[in-house]
C-alpha positions in Angstrom: -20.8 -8.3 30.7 -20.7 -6.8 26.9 -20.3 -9.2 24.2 -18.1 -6.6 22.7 -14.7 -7.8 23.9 -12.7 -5.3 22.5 -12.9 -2.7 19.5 -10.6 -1.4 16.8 -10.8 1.1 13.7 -10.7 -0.6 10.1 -11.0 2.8 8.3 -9.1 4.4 5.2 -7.0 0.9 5.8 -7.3 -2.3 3.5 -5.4 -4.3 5.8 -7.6 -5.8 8.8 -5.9 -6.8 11.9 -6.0 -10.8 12.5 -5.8 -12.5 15.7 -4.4 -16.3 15.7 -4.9 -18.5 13.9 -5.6 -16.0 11.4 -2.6 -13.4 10.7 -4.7 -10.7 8.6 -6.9 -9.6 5.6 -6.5 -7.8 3.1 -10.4 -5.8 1.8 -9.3 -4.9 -1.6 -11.8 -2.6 -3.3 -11.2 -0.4 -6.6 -13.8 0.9 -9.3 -11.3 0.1 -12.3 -12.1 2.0 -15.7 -13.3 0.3 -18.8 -10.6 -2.2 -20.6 -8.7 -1.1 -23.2 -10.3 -3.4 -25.9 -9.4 -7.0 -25.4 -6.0 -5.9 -23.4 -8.0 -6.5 -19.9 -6.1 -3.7 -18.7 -7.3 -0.1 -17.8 -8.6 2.2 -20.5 -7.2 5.1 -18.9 -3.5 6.7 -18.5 -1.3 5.4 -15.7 0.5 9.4 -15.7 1.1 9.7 -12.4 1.2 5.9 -10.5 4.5 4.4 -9.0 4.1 1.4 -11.6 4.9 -1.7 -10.2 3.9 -0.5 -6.6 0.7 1.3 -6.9 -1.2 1.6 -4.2 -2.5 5.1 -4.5 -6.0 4.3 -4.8 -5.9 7.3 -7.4 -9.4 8.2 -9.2 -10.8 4.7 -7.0 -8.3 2.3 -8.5 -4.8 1.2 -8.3 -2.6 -1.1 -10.6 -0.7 -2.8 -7.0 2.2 -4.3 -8.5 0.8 -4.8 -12.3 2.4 -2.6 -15.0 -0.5 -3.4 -17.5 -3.4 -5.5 -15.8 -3.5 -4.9 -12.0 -2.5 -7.5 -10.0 0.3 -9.1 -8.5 2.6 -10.8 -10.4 4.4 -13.7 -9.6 5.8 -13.8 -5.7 6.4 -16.6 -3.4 4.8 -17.7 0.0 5.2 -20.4 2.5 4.1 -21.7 5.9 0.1 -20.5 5.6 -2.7 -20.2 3.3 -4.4 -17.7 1.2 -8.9 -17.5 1.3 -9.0 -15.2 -1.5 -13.3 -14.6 -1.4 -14.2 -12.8 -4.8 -17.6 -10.9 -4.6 -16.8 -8.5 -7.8 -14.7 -8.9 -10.3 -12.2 -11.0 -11.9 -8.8 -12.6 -11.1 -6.5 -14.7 -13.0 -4.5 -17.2 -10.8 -1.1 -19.2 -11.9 1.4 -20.7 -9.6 4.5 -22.8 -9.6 2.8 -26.1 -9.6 1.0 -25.8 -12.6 -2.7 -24.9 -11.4 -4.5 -21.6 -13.8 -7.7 -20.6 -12.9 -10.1 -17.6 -13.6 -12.6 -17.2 -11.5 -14.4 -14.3 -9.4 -18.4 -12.7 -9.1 -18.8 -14.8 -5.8 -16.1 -17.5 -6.0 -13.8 -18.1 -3.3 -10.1 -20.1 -4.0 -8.0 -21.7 -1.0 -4.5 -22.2 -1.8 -2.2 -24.4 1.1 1.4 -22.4 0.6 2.5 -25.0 2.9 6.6 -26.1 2.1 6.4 -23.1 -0.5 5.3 -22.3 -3.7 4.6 -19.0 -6.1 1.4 -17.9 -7.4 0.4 -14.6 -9.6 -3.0 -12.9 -9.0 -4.1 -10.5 -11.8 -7.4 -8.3 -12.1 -8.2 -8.6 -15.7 -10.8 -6.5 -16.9 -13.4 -7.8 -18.9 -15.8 -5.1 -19.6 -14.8 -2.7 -22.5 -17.8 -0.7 -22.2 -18.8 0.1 -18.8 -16.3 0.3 -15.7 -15.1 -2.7 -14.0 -15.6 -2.6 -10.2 -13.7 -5.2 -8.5 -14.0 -6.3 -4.7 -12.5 -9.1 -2.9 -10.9 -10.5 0.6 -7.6 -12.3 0.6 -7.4 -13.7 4.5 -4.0 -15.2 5.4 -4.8 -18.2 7.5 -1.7 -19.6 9.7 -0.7 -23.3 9.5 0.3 -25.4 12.6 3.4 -26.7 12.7 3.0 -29.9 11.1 1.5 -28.5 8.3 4.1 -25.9 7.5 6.0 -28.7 5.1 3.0 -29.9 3.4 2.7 -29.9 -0.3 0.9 -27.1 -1.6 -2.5 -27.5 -2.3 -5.2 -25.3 -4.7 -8.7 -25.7 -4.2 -11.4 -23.7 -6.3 -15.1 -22.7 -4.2 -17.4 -22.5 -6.7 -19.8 -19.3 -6.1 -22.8 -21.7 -7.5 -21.5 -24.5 -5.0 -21.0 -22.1 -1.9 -23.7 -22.6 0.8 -25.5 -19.4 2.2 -28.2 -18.8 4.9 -30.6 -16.3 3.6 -33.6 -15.5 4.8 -35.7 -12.7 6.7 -36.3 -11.9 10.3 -39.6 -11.5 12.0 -40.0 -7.9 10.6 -39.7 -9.0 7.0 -36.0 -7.8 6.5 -33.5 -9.8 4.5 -30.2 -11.1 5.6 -27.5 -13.5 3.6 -24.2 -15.5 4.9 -22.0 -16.8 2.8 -20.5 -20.0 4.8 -17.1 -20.1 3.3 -15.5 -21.9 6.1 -16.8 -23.4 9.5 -20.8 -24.3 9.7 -23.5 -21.7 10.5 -26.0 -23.6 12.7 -26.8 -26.8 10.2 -25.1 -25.5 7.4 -22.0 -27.1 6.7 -19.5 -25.4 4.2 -17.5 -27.3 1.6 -14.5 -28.8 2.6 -11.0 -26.9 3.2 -8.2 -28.3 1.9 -6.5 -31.6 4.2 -3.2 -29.9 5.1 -5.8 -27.1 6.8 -6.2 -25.7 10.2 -9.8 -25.6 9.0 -9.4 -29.5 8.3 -8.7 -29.9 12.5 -12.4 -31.3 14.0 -11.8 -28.4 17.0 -10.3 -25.9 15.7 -13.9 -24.0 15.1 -12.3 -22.0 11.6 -15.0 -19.9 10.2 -15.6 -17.0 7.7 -18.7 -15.7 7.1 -19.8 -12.9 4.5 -22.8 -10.8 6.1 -24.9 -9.0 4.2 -27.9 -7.5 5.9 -31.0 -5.4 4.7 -31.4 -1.9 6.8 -32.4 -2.5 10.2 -31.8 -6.8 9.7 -31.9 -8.9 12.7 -29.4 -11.8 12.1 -28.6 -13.9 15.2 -24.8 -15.8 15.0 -24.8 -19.1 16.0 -22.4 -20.7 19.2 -19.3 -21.8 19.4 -18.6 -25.1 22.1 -15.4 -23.5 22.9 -14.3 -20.7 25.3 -11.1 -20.6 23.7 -12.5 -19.6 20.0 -12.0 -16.1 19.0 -13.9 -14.6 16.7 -13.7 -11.4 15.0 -16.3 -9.1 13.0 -15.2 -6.3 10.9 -18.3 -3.8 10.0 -16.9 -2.4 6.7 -19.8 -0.9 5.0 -23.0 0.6 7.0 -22.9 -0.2 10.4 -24.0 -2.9 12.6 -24.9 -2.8 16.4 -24.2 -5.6 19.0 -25.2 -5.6 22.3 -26.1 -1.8 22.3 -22.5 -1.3 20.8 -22.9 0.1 17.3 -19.9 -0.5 14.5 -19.1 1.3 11.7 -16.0 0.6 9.9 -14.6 -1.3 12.7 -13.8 -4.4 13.9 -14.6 -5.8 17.0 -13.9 -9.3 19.0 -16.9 -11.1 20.4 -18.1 -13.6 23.1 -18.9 -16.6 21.0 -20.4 -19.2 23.6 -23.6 -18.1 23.4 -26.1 -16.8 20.7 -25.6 -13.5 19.6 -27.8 -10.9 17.6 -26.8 -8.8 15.4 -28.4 -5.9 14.0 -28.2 -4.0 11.0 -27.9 0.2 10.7 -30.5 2.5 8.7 -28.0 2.1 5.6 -27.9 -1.9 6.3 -24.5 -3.4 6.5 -22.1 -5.8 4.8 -19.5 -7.3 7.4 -16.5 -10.1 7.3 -16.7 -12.4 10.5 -13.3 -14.8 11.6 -13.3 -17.4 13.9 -11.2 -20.0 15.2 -9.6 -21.8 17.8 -5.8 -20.1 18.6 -2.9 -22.3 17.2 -0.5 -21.3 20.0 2.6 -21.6 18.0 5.2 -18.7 17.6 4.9 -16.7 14.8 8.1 -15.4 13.1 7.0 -13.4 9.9 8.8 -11.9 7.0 6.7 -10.8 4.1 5.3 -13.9 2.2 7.2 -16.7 4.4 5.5 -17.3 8.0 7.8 -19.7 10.2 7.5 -20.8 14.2 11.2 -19.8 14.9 13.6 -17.2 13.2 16.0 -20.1 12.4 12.9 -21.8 10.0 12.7 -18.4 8.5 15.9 -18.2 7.3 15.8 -21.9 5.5 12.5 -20.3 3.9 14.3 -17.7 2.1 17.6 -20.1 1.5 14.8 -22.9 -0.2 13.4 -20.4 -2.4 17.0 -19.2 -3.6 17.8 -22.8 -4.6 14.7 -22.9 -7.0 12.3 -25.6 -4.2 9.0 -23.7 -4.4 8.8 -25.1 -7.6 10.1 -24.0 -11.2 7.6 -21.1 -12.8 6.1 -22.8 -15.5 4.9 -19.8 -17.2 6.4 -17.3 -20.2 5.4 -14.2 -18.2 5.8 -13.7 -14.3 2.5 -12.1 -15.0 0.4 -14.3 -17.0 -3.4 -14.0 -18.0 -5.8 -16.1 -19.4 -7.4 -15.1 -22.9 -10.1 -12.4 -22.8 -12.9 -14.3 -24.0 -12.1 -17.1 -21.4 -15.1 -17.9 -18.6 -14.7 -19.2 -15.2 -12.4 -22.3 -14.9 -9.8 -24.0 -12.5 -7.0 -26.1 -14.1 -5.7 -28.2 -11.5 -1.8 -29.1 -11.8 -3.4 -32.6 -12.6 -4.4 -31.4 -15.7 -7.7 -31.0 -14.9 -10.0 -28.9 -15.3 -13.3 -27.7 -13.4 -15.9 -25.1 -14.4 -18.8 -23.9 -12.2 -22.2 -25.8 -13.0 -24.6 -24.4 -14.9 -27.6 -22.5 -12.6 
């Protein structure tokens, strides 16, 4: 029996197709210009883009719904959670209940939309004299039931704090994880936020970053659970699996045993999801995610009447200054910066 359970295509597309509990992913990947002097946005004319919905992807780049730094301003979500994984590039993050952050080259931030709340996500661009390349994940992670009213929670993953498994395989090749969520043999990942489905002891969340030197062994660890599914998506080089090879495409596995992994001429950099299924319903329109049409429908009637939370900010759209480094304000007031390497 293959390991390969089934296989999909993930070309020319950023969106990746989830399976529950995660809903999707979103690969965001754009080679943005130099800045404009300290403006952080693009040095370059926007003659041309649909601003305020451009996703052309014209000369490598697109401004999404930014009209002077890329990004996405201000927009409301409820019911899930957002695993925004950073591993080029910058964004600036503000939401409803206070929290700023700016943070990105490795760092990962978990936000719990939970009852509701709004955030912003610019790209601000912070090099005036070279182009600014700017890669990232945002994975949409369903909430059970219980946890669809909690209080919305921010949580900053340092990149300097974030375990990974590096090493080589018998043949001297190089291969790094990064263990954002869920434990790769005995390494244990920082902790998701309470309100989580990563929080549940069984529900077996992971997501893994895999980069792998040209022709790489790299064995993934077991799973105790037939019922966890877990996804890879091969998104740059290719990787083959149980004679199976994959090149931009996504494939679900057999967990419950060992399984090796092994890395094209080109080597290969791949996204893996795990977890146990929720088994709820899922009713979806745009940012809200309810178990029932009826729970959609108060979703978009609590957001009219102002309860995700009163915008705190000038500009639906807000940065932080360009000389500011890496920090997370929490709605607390305060404020954490990565340590010092």
């Amino acid at each position: 029996m293959s390991a390969i359970i089934e296989k999909f295509s993930v070309a020319g597309n950023p969106q990746l197709p989830g399976a529950d509990p995660f809903l999707f992913a979103v690969h965001h990947y754009d080679v943005y210009p130099p800045a404009k002097g300290e403006t952080m946005a693009p040095d370059a004319s926007l003659a041309g883009r649909n601003i305020g919905m451009d996703f052309s992807n014209k000369d490598g780049w697109s401004m999404y719904h930014g009209s002077t730094v890329p990004g996405f301003p201000s927009h409301p979500h409820r019911g899930f959670e957002t695993i925004t994984v950073v591993e080029k590039g910058f964004v600036d993050h503000t939401d409803a209940e206070g929290a700023q952050a700016r943070y990105g080259e490795g760092d990962t931030q978990w936000l719990t939309t939970g009852a509701g709340t709004a955030h912003a996500e610019m790209f601000p661009l912070l090099h005036t004299d070279e182009p600014n390349p700017h890669h990232m994940f945002q994975i949409w992670l369903n909430l059970p039931p219980e946890g669809k009213k909690a209080k919305p929670h921010f949580q900053m993953f340092w990149a300097e704090e974030t375990p990974h498994v590096s090493g080589t395989d018998s043949e001297g090749r190089g291969y790094d994880v990064k263990v954002v969520a869920g434990a790769f043999g005995d390494t244990q990942p920082l902790s998701p936020p309470p309100e989580s489905w990563a929080s549940a002891p069984d529900s077996d969340v992971a997501v893994w970053v895999l980069r792998l030197q040209p022709g790489a062994h790299l064995t993934l660890p077991p799973t105790n659970r037939e019922d966890t599914v877990r996804i890879l998506y091969s998104l740059d080089g290719d990787v083959t699996i149980d004679g199976e090879t994959l090149k931009q495409e996504g494939a679900a596995l057999a967990s419950t045993e060992p399984l090796e992994i092994v890395a094209g001429d080109e080597g290969s950099f791949a996204l893996v999801l795990q977890g146990r299924p929720i088994g709820a319903p899922v009713v979806q329109h745009g940012p809200f995610v309810a178990n029932s049409r009826e729970e959609l429908i108060d979703a978009f009637g609590a957001y009219q009447r102002g309860e995700f939370g009163a915008w705190p900010f000038e500009a639906n759209d807000p940065v932080a200054p360009f000389e500011e480094g890496r920090f997370a304000r929490y709605p607390d007031g305060t404020v954490s910066r990565p340590k010092e390497s």
